[in-house]
N, C-alpha and C positions, 0 to 999 in steps of 0.2 A: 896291745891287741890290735892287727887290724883288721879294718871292715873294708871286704870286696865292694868295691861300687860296680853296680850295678850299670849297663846301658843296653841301648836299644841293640838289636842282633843285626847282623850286616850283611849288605846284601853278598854275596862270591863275587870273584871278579869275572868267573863265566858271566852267572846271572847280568851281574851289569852290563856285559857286552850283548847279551842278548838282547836288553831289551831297548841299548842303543840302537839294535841292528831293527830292530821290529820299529821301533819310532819313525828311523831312517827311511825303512821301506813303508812303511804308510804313507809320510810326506810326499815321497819322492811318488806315490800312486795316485792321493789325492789332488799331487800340483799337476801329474802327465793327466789325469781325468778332466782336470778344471778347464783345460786349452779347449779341445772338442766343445767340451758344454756351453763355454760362453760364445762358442763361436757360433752355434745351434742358435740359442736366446739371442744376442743381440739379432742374428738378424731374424728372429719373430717376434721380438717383443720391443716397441723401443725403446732407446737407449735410456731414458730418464724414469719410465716405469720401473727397467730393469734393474736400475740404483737405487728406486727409492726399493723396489721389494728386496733384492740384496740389503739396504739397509736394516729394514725389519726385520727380517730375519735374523740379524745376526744381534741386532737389540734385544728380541725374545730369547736367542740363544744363548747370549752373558746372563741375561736377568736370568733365566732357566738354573746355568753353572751356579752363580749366583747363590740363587737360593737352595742347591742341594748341598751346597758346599757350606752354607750359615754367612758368608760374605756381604758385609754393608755396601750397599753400592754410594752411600752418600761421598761428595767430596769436600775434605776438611777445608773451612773457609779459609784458612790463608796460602791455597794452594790455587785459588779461583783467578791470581794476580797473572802468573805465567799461564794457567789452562785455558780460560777463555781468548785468548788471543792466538794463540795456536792451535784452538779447537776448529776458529773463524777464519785461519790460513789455510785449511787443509782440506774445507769445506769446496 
């Protein structure tokens, strides 16, 4: 006798093309918006305000994703060998 397996249903190959195109075109809106905007801020805010509030922001924003998604944000300690020192290069 056999048994159908079962699987998840799949997207069309429109579908996927669509929602490449839709990703594509956000990116491609949100990187031509970004130009103007920093250009606006850096020059009223300065340069090292403006990093550290870009930074926060975008700390609040992963911890935010984070936490709707159920995602640990801990990092597993034998990963801390190679992270801390390219955390502190990049800085």
């Amino acid at each position: 006798m056999l048994q159908r397996v079962m699987s998840a249903p799949r997207f069309s190959q429109m579908s996927a093309s669509r929602t490449a195109f839709l990703l594509l075109a956000l990116v491609t809106l949100f990187w031509g918006i970004n130009w103007p905007i920093m250009k606006v801020a850096v020059s009223t805010v300065p340069v090292w305000s403006f990093r550290a509030i870009c930074a926060g922001a975008g700390a609040v924003g992963l911890l935010a994703i984070a936490a709707v998604t159920g995602q640990r944000m801990r990092v597993p300690s034998h990963q801390w060998g190679w992270l801390a020192p390219s955390a502190s290069a990049s800085g």
